[in-house]
C-alpha positions in Angstrom: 131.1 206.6 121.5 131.4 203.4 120.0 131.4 199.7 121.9 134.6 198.7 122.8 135.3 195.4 121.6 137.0 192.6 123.6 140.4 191.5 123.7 142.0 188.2 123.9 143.5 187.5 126.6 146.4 184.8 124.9 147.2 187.5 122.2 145.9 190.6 123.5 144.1 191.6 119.8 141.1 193.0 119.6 137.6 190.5 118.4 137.3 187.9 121.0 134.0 186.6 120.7 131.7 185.9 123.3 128.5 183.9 123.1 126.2 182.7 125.7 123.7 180.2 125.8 121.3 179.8 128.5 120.8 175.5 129.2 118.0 174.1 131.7 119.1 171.4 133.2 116.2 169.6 135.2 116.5 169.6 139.0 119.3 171.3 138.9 117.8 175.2 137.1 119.0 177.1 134.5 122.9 177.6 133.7 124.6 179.9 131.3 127.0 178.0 129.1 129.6 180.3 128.4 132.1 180.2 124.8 134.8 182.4 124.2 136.6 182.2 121.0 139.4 184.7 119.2 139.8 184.2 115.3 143.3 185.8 116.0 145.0 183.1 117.9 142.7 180.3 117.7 142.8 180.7 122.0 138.9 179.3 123.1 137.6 178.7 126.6 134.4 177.2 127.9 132.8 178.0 131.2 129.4 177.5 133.4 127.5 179.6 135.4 124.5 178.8 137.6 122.1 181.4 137.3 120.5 180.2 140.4 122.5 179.6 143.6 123.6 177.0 144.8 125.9 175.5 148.1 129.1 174.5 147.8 128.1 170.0 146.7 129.4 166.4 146.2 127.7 164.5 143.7 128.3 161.0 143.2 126.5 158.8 141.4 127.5 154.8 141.0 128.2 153.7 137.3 127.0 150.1 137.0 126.6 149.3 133.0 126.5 150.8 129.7 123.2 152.5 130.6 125.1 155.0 132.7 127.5 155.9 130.2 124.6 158.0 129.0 124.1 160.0 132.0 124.3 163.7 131.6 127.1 165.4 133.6 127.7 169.0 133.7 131.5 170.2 135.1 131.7 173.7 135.5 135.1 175.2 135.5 135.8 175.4 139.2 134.7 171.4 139.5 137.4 168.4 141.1 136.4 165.0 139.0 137.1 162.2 140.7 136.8 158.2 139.7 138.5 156.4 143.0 138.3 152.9 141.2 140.5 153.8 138.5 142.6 156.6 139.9 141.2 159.2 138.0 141.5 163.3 139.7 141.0 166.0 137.5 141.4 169.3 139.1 140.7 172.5 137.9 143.5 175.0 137.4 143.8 178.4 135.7 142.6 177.7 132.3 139.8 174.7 132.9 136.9 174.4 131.4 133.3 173.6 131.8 131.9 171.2 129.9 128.3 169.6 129.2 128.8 165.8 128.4 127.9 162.5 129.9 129.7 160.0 132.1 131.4 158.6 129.0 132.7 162.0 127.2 134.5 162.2 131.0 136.1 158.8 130.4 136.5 160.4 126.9 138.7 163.2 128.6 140.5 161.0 130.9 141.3 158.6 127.8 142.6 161.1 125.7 145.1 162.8 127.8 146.5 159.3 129.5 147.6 158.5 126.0 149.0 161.5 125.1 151.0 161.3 128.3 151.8 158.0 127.1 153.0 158.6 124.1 155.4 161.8 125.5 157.1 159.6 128.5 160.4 158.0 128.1 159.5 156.3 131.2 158.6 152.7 130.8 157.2 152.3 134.2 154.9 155.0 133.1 154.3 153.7 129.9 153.2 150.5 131.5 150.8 152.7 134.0 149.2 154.5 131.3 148.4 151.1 129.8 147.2 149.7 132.3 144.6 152.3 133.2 143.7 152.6 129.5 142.9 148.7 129.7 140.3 149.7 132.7 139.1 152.8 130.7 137.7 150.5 128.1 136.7 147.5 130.7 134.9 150.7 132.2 132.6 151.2 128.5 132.3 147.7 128.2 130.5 147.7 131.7 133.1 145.1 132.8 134.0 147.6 135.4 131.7 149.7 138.1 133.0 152.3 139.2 131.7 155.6 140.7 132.1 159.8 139.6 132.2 162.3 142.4 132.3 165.9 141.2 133.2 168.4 143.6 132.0 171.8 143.2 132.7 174.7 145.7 130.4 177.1 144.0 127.9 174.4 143.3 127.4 175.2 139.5 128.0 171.5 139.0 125.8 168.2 138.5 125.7 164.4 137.9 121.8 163.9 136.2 120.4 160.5 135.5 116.8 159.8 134.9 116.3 158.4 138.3 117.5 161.4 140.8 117.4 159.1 143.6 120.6 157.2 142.3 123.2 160.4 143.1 124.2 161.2 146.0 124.5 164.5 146.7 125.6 166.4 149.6 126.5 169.8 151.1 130.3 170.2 151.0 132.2 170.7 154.6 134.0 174.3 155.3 137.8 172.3 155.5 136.7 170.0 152.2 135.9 173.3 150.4 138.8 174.7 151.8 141.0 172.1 150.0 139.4 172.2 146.8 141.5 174.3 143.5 139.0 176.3 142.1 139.6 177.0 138.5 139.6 180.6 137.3 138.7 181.6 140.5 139.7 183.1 143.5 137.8 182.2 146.7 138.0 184.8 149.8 137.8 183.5 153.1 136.0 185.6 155.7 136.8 185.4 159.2 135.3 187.2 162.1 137.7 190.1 163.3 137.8 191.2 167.1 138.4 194.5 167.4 139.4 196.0 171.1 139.3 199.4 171.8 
């Protein structure tokens, strides 16, 4: 019997490609980064998984200067991004994807998809709002601007990590605060105790 070979799941032909590369992230463990890719349809999707586990976690970590444009940051596919100072919340929904950058590829993200939204409004209001947060994007690389990332993970396969550790916060996410998060790709199954009478 031969090995049955993946489908795709945008155009359902057979060849999706899967690889996996295992990543050690220091002080945080090894994590499997996760590319799938079908020559068909051109359809690709990036995901990370913690190989060791981990509780639902905030991370935040304080961006002060250029320096910390070069911290690594790791988003797994069921991560919330958040950057309160410029109004920034990314949240993951059914297609997201994990990615392995630093603080500056996520203002790289955020840039890119403000101007594109930009460029498809007819709304002048919006216009103007999209300019005005690209203006603190780029007061942001200049270090003009401090400003702070929080990643929220529920399943904890998520990290902020500078040299000095002791600069990010992190902290054990609440029950209702993981209870509010979107998760991604994935479906989370709440548990509650059953009484049973007899």
């Amino acid at each position: 019997m031969g090995k049955k070979v993946p489908t795709c799941p945008v155009c359902g032909r057979e060849g999706l490609e899967l690889k996996e590369v295992p990543y050690e992230v220091p002080g945080f463990g090894t994590t499997l980064f996760i590319v799938m890719s079908c020559p068909n349809c051109g359809f690709k999707h990036r995901d990370i998984l913690c190989l060791e586990f981990h509780e639902p976690t905030r991370h935040e970590f304080k961006v002060e200067g250029p320096e910390d444009l070069k911290v690594r940051v790791i988003r797994s596919s069921s991560a919330t991004i958040r950057i309160p100072e410029l109004g920034v919340l990314i949240e993951p929904g059914p297609m997201a994807e994990a990615f392995i950058s630093n603080v500056e590829g996520v203002l790289d993200r955020v840039e890119r998809v403000v101007s594109m939204m930009a460029r498809f409004s007819d709304d002048p209001e919006e216009r103007a709002k999209a300019a005005e947060l690209l203006a603190k994007i780029w007061d942001a690389r200049e270090g003009k601007v401090k400003f702070t990332l929080i990643i929220d993970d529920p399943f904890g396969n998520s990290t902020i990590a500078p040299p000095d550790k002791s600069r990010v916060k992190v902290r054990r996410l609440t029950d209702e605060e993981v209870r509010q998060l979107k998760s991604g790709p994935f479906i989370t199954v709440e548990v509650k105790e059953a009484k049973y009478q007899r």
